[in-house]
C-alpha positions in Angstrom: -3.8 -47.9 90.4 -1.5 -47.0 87.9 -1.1 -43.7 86.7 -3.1 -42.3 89.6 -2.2 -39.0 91.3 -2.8 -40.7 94.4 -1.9 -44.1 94.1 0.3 -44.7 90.8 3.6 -46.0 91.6 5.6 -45.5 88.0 5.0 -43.2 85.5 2.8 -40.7 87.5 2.4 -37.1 85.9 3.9 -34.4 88.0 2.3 -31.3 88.2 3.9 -27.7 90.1 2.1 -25.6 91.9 0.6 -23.5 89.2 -1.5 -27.2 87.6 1.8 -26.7 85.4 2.7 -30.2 84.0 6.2 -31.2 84.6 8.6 -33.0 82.5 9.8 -35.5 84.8 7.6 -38.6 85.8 6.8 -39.3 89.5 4.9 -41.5 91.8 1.2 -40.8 93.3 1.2 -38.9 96.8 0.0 -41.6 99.2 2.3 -44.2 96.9 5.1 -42.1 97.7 4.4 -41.5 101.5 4.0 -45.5 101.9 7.4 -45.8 99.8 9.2 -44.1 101.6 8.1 -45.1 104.7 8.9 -48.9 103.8 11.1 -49.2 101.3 10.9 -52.4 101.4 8.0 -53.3 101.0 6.6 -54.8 97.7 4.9 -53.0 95.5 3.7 -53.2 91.7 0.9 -51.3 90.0 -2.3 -53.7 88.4 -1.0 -53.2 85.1 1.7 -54.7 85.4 0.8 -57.9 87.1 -0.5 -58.9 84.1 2.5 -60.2 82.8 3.4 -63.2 84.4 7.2 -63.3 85.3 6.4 -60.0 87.2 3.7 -61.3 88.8 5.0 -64.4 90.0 8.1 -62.1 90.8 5.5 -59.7 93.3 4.1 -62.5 94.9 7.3 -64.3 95.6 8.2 -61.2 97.1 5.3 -60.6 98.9 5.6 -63.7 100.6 9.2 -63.4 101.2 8.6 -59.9 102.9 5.9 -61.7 104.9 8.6 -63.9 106.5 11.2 -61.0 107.0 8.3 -59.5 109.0 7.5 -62.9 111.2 11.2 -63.0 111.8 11.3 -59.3 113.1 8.5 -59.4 115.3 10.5 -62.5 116.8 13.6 -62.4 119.2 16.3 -61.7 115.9 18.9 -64.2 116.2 22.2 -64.7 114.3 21.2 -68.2 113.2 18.0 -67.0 112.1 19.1 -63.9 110.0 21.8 -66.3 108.4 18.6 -69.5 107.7 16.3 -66.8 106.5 19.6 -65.1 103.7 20.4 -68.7 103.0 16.5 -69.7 101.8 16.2 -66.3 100.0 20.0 -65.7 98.7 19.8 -65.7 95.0 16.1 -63.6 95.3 18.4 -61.3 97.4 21.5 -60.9 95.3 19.3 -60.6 92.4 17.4 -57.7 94.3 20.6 -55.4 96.1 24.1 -57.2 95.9 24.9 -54.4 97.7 22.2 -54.8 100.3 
């Protein structure tokens, strides 16, 4: 839920260890457990998925995480990494050229 101090993923108030607030913005504690866990997983606050283009953007990604996923838990072939980056190339590029 956005803005939560558990859960918010942007835009999260950071407190120190006094209750002092902080002037830099952070995520949620379990948001930024599960983040940094897997970073690659999708992940968008309700807020936000109010406005279609990122919605439709999240659940395109969703879905194409789902597949990544399939195609771990199968025996990872060259031919399959290379079908699954040629399906999702321009969603990738548009993501992490780098990556």
């Amino acid at each position: 839920m956005q803005k939560s101090l558990s859960c918010g993923v942007f835009r999260v108030k950071v407190y120190n260890d006094k209750g002092g607030l902080l002037p830099e913005q952070g995520r949620g504690a379990f948001a930024k457990v599960i983040i940094d866990k897997y970073p690659s997983l999708p992940v968008e606050e309700v807020g936000r998925l109010m406005d279609p283009e990122l919605r439709e953007n999240f659940i395109a990604r969703v879905f194409i995480y789902s597949e990544w996923c399939r195609l771990l838990n199968e025996e990872v072939s060259r031919k399959a990494i290379i079908d699954f980056h040629s399906r999702h190339k321009y969603l990738l590029m548009a993501h992490s050229q780098r990556h």
